[in-house]
C-alpha positions in Angstrom: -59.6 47.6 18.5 -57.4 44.6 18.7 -58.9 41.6 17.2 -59.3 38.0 19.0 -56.5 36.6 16.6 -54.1 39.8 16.9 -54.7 39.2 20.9 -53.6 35.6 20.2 -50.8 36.2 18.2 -49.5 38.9 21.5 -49.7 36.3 23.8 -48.0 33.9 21.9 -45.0 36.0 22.0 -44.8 37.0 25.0 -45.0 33.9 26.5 -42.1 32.8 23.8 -40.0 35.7 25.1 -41.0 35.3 28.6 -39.6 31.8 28.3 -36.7 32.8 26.5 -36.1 35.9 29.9 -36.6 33.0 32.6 -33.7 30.8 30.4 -31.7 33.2 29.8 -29.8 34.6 33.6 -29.4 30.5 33.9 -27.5 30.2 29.9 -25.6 33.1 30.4 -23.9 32.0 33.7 -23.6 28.8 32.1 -22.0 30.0 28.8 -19.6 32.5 31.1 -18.4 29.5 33.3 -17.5 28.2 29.8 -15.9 30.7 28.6 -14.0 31.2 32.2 -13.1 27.6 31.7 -12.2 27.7 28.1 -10.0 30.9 29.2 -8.2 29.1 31.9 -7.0 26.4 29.5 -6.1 28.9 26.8 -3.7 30.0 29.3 -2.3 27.4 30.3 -2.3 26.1 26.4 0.3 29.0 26.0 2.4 28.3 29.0 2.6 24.8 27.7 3.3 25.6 24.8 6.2 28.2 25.4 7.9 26.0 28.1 8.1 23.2 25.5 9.8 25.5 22.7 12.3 26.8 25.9 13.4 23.8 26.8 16.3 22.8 24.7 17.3 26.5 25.3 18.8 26.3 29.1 21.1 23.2 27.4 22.1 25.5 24.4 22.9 27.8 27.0 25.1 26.0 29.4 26.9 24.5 26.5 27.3 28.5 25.4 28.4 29.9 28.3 30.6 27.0 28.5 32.5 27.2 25.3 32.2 31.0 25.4 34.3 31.4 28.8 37.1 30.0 26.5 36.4 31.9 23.4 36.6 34.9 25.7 39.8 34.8 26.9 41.6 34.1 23.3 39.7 36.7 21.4 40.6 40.6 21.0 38.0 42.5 23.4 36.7 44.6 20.3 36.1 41.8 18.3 33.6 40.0 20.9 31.6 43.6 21.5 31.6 43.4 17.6 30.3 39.4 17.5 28.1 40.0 20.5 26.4 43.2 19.1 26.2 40.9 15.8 24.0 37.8 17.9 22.0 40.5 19.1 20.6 41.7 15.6 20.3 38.2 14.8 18.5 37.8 18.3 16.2 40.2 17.1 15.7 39.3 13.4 14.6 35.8 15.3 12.6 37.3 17.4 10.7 39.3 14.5 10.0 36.3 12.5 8.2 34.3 15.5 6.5 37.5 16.3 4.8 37.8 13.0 4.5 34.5 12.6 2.3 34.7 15.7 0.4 37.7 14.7 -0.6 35.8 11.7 -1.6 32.7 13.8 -4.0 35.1 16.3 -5.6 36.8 13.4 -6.5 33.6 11.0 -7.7 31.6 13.9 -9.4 34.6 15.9 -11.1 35.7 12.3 -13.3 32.8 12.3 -14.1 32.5 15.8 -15.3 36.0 16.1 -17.1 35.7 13.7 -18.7 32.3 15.1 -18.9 34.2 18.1 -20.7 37.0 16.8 -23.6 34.3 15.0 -23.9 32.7 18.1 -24.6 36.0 20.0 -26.8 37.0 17.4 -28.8 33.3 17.4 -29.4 33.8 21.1 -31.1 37.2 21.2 -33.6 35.7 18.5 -33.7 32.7 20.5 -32.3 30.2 18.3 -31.0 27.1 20.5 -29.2 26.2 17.5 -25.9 27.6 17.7 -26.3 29.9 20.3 -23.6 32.0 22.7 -24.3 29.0 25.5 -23.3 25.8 23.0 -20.6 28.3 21.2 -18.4 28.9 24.9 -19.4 25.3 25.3 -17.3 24.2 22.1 -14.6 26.5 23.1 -14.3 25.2 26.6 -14.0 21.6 25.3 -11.7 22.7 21.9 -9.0 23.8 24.6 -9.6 20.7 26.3 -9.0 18.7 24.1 -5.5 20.6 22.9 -4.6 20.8 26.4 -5.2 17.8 27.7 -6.5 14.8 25.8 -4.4 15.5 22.6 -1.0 14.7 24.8 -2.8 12.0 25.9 -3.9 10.5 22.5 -0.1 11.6 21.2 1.7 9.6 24.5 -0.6 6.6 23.7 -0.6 6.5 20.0 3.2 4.9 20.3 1.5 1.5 21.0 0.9 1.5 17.4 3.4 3.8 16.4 7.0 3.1 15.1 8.9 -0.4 15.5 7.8 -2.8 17.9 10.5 -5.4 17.8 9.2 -8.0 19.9 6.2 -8.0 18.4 6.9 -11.1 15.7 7.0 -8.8 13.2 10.8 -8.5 12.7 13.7 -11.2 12.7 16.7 -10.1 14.2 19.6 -10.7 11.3 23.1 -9.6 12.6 24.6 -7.4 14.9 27.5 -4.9 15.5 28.9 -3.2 18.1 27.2 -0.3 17.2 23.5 -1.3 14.7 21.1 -4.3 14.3 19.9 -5.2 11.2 16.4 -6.5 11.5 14.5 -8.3 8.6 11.0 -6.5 8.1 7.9 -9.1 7.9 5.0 -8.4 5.5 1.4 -7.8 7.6 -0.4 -9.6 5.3 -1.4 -12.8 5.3 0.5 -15.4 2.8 3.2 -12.4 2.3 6.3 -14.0 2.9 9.8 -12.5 0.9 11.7 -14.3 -1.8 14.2 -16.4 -1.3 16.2 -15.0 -4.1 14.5 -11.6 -4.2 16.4 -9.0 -4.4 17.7 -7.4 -0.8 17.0 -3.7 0.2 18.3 -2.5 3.2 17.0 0.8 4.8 19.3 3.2 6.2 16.9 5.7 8.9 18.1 9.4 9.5 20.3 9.5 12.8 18.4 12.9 14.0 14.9 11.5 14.3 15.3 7.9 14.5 14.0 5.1 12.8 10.3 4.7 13.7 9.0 7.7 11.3 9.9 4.3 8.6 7.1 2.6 10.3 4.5 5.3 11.0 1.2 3.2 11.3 1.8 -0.5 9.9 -1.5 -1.4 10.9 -3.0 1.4 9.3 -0.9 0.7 6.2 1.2 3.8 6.8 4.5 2.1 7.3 7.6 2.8 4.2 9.3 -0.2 5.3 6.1 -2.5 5.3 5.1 -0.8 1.8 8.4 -2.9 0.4 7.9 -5.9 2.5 4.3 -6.3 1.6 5.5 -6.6 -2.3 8.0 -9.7 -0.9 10.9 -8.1 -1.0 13.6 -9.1 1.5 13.4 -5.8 3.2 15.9 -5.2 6.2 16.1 -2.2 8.5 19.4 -0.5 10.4 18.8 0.0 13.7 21.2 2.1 15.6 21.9 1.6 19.2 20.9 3.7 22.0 23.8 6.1 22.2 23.7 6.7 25.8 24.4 2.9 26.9 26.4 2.3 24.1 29.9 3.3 23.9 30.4 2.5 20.6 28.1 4.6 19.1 29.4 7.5 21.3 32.4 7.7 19.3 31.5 6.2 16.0 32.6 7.8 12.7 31.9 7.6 9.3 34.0 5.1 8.2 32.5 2.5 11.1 29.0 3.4 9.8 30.6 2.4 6.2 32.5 -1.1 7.6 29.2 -1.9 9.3 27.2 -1.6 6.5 29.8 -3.7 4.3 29.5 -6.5 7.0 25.6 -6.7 6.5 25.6 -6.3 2.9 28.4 -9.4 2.7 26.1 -11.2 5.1 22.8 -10.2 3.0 24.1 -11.0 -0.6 25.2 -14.3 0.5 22.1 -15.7 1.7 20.3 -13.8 -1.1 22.7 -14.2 -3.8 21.9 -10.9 -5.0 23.5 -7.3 -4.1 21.5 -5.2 -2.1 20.0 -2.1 -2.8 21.1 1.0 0.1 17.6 3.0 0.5 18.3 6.2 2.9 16.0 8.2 4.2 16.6 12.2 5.1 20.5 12.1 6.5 20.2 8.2 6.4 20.4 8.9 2.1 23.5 11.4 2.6 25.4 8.6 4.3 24.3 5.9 2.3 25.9 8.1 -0.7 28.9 8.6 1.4 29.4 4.3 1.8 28.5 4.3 -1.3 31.5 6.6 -2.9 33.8 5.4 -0.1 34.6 2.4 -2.0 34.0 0.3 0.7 30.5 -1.6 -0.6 32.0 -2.1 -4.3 30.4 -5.3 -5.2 28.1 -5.7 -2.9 25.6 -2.5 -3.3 24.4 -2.0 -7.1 21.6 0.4 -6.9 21.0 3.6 -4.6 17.5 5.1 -3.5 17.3 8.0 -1.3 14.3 9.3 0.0 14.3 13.7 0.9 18.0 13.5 1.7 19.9 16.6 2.0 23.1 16.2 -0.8 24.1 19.8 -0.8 22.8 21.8 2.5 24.4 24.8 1.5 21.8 25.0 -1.2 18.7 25.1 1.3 17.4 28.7 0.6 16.2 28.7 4.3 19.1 27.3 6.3 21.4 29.6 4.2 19.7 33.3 5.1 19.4 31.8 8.5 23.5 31.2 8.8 24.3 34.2 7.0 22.6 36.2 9.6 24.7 34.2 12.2 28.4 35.8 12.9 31.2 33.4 12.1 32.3 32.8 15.6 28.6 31.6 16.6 28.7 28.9 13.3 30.5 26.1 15.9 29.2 22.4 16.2 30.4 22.3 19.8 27.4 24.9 21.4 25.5 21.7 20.8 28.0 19.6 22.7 27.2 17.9 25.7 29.6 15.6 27.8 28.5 12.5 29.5 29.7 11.2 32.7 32.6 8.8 31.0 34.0 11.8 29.6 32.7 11.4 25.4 31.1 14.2 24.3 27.8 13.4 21.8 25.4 16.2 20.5 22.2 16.9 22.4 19.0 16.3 19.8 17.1 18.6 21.6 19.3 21.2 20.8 19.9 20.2 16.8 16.2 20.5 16.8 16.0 23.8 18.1 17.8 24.9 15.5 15.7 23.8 13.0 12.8 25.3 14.7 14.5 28.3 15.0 15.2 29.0 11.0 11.4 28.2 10.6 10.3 30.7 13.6 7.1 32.2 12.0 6.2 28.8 11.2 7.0 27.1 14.6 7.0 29.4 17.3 5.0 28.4 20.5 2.1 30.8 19.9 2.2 29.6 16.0 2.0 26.1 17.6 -0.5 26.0 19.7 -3.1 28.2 17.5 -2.3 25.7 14.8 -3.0 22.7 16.9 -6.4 24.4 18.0 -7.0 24.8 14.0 -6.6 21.4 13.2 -8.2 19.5 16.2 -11.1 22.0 16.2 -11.8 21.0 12.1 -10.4 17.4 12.5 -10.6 16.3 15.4 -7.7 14.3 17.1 -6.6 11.6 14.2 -4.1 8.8 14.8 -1.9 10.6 11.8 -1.7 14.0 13.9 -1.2 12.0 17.0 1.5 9.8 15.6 3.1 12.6 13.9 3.5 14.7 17.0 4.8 11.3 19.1 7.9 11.2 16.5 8.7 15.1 16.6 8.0 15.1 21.1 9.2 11.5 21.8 11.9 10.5 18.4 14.6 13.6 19.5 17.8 11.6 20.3 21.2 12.6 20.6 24.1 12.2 17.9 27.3 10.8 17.4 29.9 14.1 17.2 31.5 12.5 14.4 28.5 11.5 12.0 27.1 14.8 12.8 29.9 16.4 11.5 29.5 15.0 8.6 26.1 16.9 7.9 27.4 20.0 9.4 30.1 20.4 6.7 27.7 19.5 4.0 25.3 22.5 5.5 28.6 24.6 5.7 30.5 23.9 2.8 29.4 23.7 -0.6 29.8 21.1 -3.1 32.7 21.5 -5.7 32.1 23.1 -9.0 33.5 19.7 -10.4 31.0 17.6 -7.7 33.8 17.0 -4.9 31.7 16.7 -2.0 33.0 18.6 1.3 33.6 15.7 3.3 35.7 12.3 3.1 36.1 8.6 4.4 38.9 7.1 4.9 41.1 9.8 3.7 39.5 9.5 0.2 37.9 12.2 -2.3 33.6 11.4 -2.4 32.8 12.8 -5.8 29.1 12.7 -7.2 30.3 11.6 -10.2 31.6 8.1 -9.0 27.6 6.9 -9.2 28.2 6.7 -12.6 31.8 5.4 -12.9 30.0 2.5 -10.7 27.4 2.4 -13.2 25.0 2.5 -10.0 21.8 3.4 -11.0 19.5 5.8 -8.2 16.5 6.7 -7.7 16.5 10.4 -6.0 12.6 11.1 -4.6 12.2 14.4 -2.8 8.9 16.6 -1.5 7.3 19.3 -3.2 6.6 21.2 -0.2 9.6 19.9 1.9 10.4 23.0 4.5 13.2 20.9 6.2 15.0 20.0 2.7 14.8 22.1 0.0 14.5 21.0 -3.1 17.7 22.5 -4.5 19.7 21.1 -1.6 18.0 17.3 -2.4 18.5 17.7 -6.4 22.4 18.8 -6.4 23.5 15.2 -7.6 21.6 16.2 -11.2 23.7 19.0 -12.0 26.6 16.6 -12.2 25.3 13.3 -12.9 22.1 11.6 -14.7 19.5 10.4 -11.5 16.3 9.2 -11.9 13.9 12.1 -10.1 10.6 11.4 -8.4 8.8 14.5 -6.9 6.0 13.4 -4.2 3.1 15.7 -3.1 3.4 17.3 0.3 5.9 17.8 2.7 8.8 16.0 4.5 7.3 13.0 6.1 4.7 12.1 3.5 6.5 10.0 1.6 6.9 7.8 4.7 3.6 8.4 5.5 0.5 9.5 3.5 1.8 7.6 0.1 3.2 4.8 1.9 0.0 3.7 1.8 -0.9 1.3 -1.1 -4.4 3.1 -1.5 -3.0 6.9 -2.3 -3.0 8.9 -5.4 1.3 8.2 -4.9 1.6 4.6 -3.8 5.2 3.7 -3.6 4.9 0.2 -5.1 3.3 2.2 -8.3 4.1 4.6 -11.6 2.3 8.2 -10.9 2.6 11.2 -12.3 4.5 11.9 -15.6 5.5 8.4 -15.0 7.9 8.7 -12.2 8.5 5.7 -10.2 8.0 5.3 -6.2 10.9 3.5 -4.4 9.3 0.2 -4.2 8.4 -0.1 -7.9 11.7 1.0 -8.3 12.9 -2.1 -6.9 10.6 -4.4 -7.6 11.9 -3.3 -11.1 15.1 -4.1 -10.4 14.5 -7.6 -9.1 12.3 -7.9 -12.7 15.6 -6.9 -14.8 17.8 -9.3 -12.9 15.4 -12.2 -13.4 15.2 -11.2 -17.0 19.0 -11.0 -17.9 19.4 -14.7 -15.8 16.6 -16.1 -18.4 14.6 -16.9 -15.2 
């Protein structure tokens, strides 16, 4: 016999379980028009994803076939089977990389969710609401949302805060050539306002990626060139001009970047009576060296900071087994080449970009991409950082003067002299490392720990010839101008860190101390 309470506890479940039967046809077609959903977007994620990545490839490969239907007719028939055979093992070694790169991506990221998956199945036959296969698709369907469509959304609009804004109040146009602006950076906070007689920096930004990366987030505090104005340091910025209106920069060299720079620096250390600090950022330092050794700034520059620049590319462990695999006939600056309509020729960014993405394949593939994105907006959600990090790399590609990018090219391409001879001149003259010191120039060299874009070796070539002052930041190749420009991180540039290493503004805030001192001010 059943008793009364045993009779009780019977009904009870089956009317649970009866419940749980009548819900359960309506939460399964619900979660499997969320998954259907969430599938749809997935795909389309991918196409997104893979067209982006492509994109620069049908200009690399006009500009191929272009310079190719020359190098065809002067070259021995054997030797472009030999060359073409060559490109297609490196092809393939390309291919490999960005095909195990994506492996890796689908397993980490399909690891957890199968096993989310598999819980949430699990939580639905015992009736658990919490977590179950229903609210799971439903997470899935509105994760690939969100990478889909409302993180290009939230990247597009994040450049109303992103970058420079100059006619915003925040800046004071300085001087002009035909080819840059120099802007004067204003502190954001309030009763900030720079010295008189402080001593000038200006800040030289890479030519590849522009200058707003130098200005990340000022009103978040994320801005490198407001972390030095905030201090009231007479901070100025070199802004080049856009290179498809302007002419000038079309054709620009070396040596006009140099004579330019002289003209601001006279300008700058007469109204400030001091000479001015050169503070280069990525390529921006490797020219500000080159001005700098030229000859051309003797007087008016005294001190040198520079900020993950490359001084010796040959020595960047990943660029270098990516060229070697390259045939020497395919190692040409002009596949990246493009001619506008009044005949100059200028180097497409999209293109010099590719490249990079292309030595780092199992790290930036399309697949590697867009599982990565999913990663980080499904833990993080979408931040302002992410957004305004992806709005430099999507929006910040512009093309390149031939001449100034040749100057990088041979520095990737040729190595630095056993005696510290740089590979490239100005003005017919020698650059030599060792001319920082004959200058007595002190500089401050700061690189990243976990820079993928500049190795470390290839930012720290300067030490094996001369005696720099070395900071090492946390991180990659952005942070510096980013996470620690803030004043409230473990590396604040305005502070000492570390084994006492200095960030670039205390660095010059130091400088301005020593000059007061010696001047019994």
């Amino acid at each position: 016999m059943i008793s009364k309470y045993q009779q009780q506890v019977l009904r009870r479940a089956a009317s649970f379980y009866a419940d749980r039967l009548t819900d359960a046809p309506v939460k399964l077609l619900g979660a499997a028009a969320d998954a259907l959903l969430a599938g749809q977007l997935h795909s389309l994620g991918v196409m997104a994803y893979y067209a982006d990545f492509m994109t620069p490839f049908w200009t690399a490969w006009q500009s191929f076939n272009r310079l190719e239907k020359e190098k065809l007719r002067r070259t021995f028939f054997l030797q472009s089977v030999a060359d073409y055979y060559e490109l297609m093992q490196f092809n393939l070694q390309v291919a490999e990389q960005g095909m195990q790169g994506t492996v890796d991506g689908l397993r980490d990221f399909y690891r957890k969710e199968t096993a989310l998956a598999l819980m949430s199945l699990i939580n639905s036959l015992y009736g658990e609401e919490e977590g179950d296969i229903g609210r799971y698709a439903a997470r899935m369907a509105q994760l690939t949302d969100s990478v889909i469509n409302r993180y290009p959304e939230a990247i597009k609009n994040i450049g109303d805060e992103f970058g420079f804004h100059f006619d915003d109040g925040g800046y004071i146009k300085t001087a002009e050539t035909d080819r840059f602006v120099l802007y004067q950076v204003l502190s954001r906070v309030k009763g900030v306002i720079p010295r008189k007689d402080g001593k000038p920096i200006v800040i030289i930004h890479p030519y590849v990626l522009g200058p707003n990366i130098l200005a990340f987030l000022p009103d978040e505090k994320k801005s490198y060139v407001h972390a030095f104005a905030d201090q009231g340091i007479p901070t100025y910025i070199r802004i080049l001009k856009d290179i498809q209106t302007t002419e000038a920069v079309q054709v620009m060299t070396g040596e006009d970047d140099a004579l330019d720079t002289r003209r601001f620096c006279e300008l700058l250390k007469a109204t400030h009576g001091r000479p001015v600090t050169l503070n280069g950022f990525c390529q921006g330092g490797f020219v500000a060296l080159l001005n700098i050794l030229s000859g051309e700034l003797d007087g008016l520059v005294d001190a040198l900071i520079t900020c993950v620049a490359p001084m010796d590319g040959t020595r960047s462990k990943s660029l270098v087994e990516y060229m070697r695999h390259l045939p020497d006939r395919f190692r040409d600056l002009n596949y990246a080449i493009k001619k506008l309509p009044n005949g100059n020729g200028i180097v497409d960014g999209k293109v010099m970009s590719w490249v990079y993405k292309l030595k780092s394949m199992e790290k930036e593939a399309p697949f590697v991409t867009f599982y990565r994105d999913l990663e980080n907006v499904g833990g993080r959600g979408i931040s302002k950082t992410a957004a305004a990090m992806n709005h430099w790399l999507i929006y910040d590609r512009v093309d390149l003067p031939e001449g100034i990018t040749k100057l990088s090219f041979d520095s990737y391409t040729i190595p630095v002299a056993p005696d510290g001879t740089l590979p490239v001149k100005l003005f017919g003259r020698t650059l030599n490392f060792k001319g920082m010191e004959e200058k007595g120039i002190p500089w401050l060299l700061c690189y990243a720990e976990r820079d993928d874009l500049v190795d470390k070796d290839a930012a720290l070539a300067p030490a094996d010839f001369i005696t720099v002052e070395v900071t090492p930041f946390p991180k990659g190749h952005g942070a510096i101008a980013t996470s620690w420009s803030d004043p409230r991180s473990a590396c604040a540039l305005h502070t000492r860190f570390g084994n006492g290493y200095r960030g670039p503004v205390r660095f010059q805030l130091d400088l301005e101390e020593g000059m007061r001192t010696n001047n019994g001010s």
